[in-house]
FIPAZA-992171 format. One record per atom (N, C-alpha, C, CB): z, x, y; atom name; chain; residue in one letter; residue number from 0. Coordinates in nm, 3 decimals, m for minus. Atoms other than C-alpha are relative to their C-alpha. Glycine has a CB too. Example, Ala and Ser with C-alpha at 12.3 -4.5 7.8 and 13.67 -1.06 7.14 Angstrom:
Z = 0.000, X = 0.089, Y = m0.119, roke = N, nutor = A, tidren = a, fike = 0 .
Z = 0.780, X = 1.230, Y = m0.450, roke = CA, nutor = A, tidren = a, fike = 0 .
Z = 0.000, X = 0.090, Y = 0.120, roke = C, nutor = A, tidren = a, fike = 0 .
Z = 0.125, X = m0.099, Y = 0.003, roke = CB, nutor = A, tidren = a, fike = 0 .
Z = m0.006, X = m0.082, Y = m0.119, roke = N, nutor = A, tidren = s, fike = 1 .
Z = 0.714, X = 1.367, Y = m0.106, roke = CA, nutor = A, tidren = s, fike = 1 .
Z = 0.073, X = m0.077, Y = 0.109, roke = C, nutor = A, tidren = s, fike = 1 .
Z = m0.142, X = 0.041, Y = 0.046, roke = CB, nutor = A, tidren = s, fike = 1 .
***
This chain:
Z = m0.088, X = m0.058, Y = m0.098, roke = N, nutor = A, tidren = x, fike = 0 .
Z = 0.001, X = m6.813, Y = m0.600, roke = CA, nutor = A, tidren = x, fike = 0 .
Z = 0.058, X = m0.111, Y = 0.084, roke = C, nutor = A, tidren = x, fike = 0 .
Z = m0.073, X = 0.103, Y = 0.087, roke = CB, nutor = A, tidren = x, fike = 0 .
Z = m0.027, X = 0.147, Y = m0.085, roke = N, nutor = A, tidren = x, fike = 1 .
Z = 0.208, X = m7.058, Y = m0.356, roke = CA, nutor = A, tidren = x, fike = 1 .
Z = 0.126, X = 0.108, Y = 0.105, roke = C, nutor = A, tidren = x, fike = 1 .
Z = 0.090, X = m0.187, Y = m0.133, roke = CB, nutor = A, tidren = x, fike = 1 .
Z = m0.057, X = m0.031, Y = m0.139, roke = N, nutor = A, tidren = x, fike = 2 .
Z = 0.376, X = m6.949, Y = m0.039, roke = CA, nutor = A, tidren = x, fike = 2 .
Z = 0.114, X = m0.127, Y = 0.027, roke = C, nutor = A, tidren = x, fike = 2 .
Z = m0.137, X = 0.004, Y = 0.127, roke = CB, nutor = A, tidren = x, fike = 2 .
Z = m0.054, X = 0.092, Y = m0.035, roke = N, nutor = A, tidren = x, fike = 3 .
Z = 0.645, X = m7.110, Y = 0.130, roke = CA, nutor = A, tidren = x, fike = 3 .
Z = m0.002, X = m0.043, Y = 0.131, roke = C, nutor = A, tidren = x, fike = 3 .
Z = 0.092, X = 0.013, Y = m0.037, roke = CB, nutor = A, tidren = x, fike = 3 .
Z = 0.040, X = 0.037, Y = m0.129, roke = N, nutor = A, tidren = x, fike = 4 .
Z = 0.474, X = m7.173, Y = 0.457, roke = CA, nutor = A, tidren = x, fike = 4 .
Z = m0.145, X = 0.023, Y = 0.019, roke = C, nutor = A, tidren = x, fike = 4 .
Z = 0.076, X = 0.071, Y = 0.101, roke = CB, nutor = A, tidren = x, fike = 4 .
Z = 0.143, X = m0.067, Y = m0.017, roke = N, nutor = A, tidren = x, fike = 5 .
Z = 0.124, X = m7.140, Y = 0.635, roke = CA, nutor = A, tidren = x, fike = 5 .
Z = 0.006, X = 0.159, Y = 0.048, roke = C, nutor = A, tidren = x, fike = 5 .
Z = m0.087, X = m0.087, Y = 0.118, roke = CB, nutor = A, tidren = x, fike = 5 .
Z = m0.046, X = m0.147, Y = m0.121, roke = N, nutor = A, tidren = x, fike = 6 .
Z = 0.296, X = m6.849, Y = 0.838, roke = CA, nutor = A, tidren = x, fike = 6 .
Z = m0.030, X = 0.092, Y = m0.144, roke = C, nutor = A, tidren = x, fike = 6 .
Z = 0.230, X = 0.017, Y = 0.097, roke = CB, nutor = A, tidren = x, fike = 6 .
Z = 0.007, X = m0.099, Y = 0.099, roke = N, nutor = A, tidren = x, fike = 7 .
Z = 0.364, X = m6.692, Y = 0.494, roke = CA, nutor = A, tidren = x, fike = 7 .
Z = m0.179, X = 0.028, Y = m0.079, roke = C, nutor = A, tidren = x, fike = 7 .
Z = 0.121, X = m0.060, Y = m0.115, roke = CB, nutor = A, tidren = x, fike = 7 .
Z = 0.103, X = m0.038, Y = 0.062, roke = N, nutor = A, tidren = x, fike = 8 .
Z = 0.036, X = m6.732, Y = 0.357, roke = CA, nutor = A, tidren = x, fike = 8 .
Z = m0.100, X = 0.059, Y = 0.107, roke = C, nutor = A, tidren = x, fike = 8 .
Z = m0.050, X = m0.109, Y = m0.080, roke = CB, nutor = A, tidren = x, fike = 8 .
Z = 0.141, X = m0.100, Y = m0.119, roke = N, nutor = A, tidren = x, fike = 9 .
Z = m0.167, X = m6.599, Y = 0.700, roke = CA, nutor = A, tidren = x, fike = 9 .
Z = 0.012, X = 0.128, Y = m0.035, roke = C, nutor = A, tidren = x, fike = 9 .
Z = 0.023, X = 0.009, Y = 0.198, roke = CB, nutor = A, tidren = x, fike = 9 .
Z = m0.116, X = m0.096, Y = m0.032, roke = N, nutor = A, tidren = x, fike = 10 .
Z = 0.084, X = m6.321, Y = 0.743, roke = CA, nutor = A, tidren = x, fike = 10 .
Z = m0.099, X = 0.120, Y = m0.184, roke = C, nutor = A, tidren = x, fike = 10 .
Z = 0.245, X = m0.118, Y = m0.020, roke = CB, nutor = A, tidren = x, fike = 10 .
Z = 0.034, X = m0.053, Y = 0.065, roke = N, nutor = A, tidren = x, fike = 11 .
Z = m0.022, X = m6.236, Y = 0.363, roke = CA, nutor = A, tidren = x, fike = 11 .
Z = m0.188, X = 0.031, Y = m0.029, roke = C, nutor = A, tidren = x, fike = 11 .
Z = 0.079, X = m0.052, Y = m0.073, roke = CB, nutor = A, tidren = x, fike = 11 .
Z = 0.110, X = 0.005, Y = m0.005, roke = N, nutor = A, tidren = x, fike = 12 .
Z = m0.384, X = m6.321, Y = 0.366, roke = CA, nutor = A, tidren = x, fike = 12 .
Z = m0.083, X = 0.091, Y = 0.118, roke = C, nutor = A, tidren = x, fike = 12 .
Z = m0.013, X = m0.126, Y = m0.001, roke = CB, nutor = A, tidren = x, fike = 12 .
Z = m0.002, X = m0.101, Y = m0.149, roke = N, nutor = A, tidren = x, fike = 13 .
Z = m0.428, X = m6.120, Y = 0.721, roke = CA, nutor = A, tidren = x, fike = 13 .
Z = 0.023, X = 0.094, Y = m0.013, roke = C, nutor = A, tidren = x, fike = 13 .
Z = 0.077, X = m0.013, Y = 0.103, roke = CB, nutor = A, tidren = x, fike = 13 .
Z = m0.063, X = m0.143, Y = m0.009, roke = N, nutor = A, tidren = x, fike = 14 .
Z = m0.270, X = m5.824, Y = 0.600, roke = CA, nutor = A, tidren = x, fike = 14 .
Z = m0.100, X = 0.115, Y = m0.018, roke = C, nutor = A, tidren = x, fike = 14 .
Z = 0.112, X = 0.018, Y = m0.110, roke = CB, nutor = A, tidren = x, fike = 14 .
Z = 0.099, X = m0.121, Y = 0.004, roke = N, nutor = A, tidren = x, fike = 15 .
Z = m0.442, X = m5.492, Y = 0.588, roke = CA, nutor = A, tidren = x, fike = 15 .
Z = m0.007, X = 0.044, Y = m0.113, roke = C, nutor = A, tidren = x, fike = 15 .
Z = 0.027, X = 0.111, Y = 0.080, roke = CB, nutor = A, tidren = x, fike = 15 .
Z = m0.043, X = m0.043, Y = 0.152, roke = N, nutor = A, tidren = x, fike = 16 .
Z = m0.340, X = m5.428, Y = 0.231, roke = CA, nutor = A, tidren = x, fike = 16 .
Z = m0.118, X = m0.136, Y = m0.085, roke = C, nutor = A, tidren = x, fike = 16 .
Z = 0.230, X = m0.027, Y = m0.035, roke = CB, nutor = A, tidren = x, fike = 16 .
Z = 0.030, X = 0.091, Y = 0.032, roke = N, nutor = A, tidren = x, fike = 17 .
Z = m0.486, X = m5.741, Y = 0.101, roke = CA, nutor = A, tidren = x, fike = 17 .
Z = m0.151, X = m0.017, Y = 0.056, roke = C, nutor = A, tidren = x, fike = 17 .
Z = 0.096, X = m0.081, Y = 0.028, roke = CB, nutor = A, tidren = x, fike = 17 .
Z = 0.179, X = m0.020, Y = m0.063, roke = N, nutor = A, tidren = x, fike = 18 .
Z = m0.828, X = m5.713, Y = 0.297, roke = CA, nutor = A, tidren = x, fike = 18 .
Z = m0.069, X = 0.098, Y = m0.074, roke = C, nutor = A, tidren = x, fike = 18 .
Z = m0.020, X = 0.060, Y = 0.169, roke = CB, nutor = A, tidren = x, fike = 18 .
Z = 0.039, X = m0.120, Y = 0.113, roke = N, nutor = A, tidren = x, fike = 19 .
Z = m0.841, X = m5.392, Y = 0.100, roke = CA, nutor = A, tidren = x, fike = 19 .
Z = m0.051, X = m0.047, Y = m0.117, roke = C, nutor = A, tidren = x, fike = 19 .
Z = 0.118, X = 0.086, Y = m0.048, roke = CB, nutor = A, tidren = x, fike = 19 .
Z = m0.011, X = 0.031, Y = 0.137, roke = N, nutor = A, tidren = x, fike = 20 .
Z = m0.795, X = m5.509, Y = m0.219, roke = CA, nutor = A, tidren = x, fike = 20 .
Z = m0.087, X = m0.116, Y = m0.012, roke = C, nutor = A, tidren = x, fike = 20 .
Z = 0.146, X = m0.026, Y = m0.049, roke = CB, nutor = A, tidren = x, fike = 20 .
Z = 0.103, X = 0.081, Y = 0.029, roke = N, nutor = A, tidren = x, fike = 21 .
Z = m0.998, X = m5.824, Y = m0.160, roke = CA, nutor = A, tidren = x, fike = 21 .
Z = m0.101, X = 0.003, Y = m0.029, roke = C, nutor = A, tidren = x, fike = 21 .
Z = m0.018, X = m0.046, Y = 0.048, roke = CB, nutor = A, tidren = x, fike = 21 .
Z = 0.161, X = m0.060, Y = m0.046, roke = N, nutor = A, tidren = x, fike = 22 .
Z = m1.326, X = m5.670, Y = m0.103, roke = CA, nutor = A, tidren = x, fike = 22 .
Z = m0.065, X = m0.010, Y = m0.175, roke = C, nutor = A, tidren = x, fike = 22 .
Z = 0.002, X = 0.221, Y = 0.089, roke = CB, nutor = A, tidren = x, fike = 22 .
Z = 0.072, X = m0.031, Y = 0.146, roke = N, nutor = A, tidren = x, fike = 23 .
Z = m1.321, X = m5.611, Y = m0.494, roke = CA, nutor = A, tidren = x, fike = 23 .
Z = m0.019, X = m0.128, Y = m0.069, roke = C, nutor = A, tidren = x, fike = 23 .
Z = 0.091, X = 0.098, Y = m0.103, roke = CB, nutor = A, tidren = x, fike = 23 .
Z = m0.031, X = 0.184, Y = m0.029, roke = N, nutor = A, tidren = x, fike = 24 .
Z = m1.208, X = m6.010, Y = m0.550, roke = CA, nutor = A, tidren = x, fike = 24 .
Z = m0.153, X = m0.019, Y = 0.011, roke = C, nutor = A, tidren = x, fike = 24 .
Z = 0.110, X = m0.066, Y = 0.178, roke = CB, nutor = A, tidren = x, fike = 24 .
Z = 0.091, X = 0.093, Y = m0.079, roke = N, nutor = A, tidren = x, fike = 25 .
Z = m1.461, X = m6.104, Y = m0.355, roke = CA, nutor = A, tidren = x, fike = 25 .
Z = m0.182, X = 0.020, Y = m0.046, roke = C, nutor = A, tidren = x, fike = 25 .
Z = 0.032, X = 0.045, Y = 0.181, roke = CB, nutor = A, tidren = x, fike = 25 .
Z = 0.146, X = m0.070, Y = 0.074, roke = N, nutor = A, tidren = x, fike = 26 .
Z = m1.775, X = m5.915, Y = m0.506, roke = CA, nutor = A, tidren = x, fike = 26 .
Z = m0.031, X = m0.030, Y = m0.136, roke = C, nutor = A, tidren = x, fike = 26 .
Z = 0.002, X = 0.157, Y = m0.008, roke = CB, nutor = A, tidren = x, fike = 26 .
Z = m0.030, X = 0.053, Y = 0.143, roke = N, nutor = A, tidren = x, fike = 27 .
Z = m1.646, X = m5.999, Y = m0.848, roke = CA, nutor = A, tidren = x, fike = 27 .
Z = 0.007, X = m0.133, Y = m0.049, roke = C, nutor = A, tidren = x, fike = 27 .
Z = 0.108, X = 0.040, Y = m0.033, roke = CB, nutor = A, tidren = x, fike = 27 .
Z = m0.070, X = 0.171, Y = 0.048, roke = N, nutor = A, tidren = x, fike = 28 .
Z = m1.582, X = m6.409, Y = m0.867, roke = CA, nutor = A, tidren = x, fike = 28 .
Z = 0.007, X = m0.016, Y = 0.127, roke = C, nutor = A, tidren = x, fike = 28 .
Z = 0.167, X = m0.034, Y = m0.096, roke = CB, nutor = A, tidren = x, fike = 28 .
Z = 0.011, X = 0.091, Y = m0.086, roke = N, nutor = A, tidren = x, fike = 29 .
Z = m1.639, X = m6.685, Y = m0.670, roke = CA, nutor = A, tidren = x, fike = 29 .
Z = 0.122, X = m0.097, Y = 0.012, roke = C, nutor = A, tidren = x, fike = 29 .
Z = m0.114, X = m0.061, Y = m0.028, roke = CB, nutor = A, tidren = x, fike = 29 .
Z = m0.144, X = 0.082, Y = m0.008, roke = N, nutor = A, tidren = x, fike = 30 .
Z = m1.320, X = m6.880, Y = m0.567, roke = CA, nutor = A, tidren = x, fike = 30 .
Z = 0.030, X = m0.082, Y = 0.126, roke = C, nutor = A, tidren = x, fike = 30 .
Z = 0.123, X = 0.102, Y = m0.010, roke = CB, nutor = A, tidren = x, fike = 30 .
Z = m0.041, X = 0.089, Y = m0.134, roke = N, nutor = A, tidren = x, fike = 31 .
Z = m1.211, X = m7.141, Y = m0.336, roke = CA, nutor = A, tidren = x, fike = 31 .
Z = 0.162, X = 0.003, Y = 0.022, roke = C, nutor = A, tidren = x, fike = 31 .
Z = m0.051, X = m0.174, Y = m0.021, roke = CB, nutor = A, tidren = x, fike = 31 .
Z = m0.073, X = 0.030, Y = m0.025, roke = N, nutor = A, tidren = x, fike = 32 .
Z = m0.921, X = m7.155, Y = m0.212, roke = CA, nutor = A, tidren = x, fike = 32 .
Z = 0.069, X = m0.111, Y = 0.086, roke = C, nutor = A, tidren = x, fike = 32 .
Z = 0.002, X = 0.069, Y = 0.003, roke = CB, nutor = A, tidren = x, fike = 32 .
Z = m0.018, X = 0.113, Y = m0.077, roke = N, nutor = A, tidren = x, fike = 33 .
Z = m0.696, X = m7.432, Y = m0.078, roke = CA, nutor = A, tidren = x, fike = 33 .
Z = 0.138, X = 0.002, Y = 0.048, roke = C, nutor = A, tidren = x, fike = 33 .
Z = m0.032, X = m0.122, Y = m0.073, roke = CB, nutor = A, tidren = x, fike = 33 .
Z = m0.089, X = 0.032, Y = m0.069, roke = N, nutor = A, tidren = x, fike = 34 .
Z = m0.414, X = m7.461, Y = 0.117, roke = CA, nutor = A, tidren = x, fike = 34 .
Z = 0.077, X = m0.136, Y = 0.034, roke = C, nutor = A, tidren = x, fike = 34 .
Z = m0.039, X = 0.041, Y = 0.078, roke = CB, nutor = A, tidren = x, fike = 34 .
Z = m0.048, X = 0.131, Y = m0.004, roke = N, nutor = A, tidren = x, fike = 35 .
Z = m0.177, X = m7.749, Y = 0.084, roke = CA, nutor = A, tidren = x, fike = 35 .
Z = 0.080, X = m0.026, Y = 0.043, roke = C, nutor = A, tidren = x, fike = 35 .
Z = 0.015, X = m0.052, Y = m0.075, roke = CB, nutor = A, tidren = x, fike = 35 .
Z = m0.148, X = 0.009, Y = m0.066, roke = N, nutor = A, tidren = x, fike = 36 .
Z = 0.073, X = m7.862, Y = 0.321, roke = CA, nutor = A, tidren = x, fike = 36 .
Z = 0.055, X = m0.119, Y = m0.072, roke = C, nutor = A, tidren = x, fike = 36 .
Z = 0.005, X = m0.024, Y = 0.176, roke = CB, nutor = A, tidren = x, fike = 36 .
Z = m0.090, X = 0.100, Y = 0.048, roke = N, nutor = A, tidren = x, fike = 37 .
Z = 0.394, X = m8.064, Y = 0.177, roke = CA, nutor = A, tidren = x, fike = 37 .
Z = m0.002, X = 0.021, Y = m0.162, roke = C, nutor = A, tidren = x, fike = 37 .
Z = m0.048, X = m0.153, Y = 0.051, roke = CB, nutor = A, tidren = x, fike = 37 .
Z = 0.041, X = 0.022, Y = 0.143, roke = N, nutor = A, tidren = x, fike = 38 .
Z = 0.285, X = m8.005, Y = m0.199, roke = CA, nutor = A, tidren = x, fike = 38 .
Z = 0.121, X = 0.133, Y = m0.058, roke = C, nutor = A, tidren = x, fike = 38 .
Z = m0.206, X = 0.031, Y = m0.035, roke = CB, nutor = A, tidren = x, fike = 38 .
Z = m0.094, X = m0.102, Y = 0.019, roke = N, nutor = A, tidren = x, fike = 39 .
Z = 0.588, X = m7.859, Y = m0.410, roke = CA, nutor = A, tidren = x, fike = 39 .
Z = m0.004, X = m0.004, Y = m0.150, roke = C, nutor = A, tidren = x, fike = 39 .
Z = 0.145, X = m0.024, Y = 0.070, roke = CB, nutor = A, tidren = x, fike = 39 .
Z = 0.012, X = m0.060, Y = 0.127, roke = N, nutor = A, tidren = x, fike = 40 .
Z = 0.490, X = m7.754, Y = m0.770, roke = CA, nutor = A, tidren = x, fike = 40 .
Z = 0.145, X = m0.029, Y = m0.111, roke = C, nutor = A, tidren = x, fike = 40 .
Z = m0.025, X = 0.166, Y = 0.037, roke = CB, nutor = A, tidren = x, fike = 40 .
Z = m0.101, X = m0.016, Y = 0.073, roke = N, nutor = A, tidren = x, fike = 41 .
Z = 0.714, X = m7.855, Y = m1.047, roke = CA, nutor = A, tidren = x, fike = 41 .
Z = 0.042, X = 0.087, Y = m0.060, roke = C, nutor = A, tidren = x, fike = 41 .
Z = 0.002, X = m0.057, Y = m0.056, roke = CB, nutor = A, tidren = x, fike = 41 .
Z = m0.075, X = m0.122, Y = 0.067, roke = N, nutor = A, tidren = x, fike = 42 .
Z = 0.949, X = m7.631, Y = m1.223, roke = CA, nutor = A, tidren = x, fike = 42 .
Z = 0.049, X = 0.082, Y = 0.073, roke = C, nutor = A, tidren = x, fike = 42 .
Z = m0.068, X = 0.076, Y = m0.079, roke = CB, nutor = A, tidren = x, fike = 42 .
***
């Protein structure tokens, strides 16, 4: 997934929809996530 800000990724990560749906994520698989400022994915 890649966002085009931190705003965008709080905004989505914060949401009430997404807290929902995590719960199952989160019980299921272990994952790190990382957050990278400046980093712009080729293609």
């Amino acid at each position: 997934m890649s966002f085009p800000d931190e705003a965008a990724y709080r905004a989505f990560a914060d949401s009430r929809d997404y807290q929902n749906i995590s719960q199952d994520r989160k019980a299921g698989a272990e994952a790190v996530v990382l957050l990278a400022k400046g980093f712009a994915p080729r293609g």
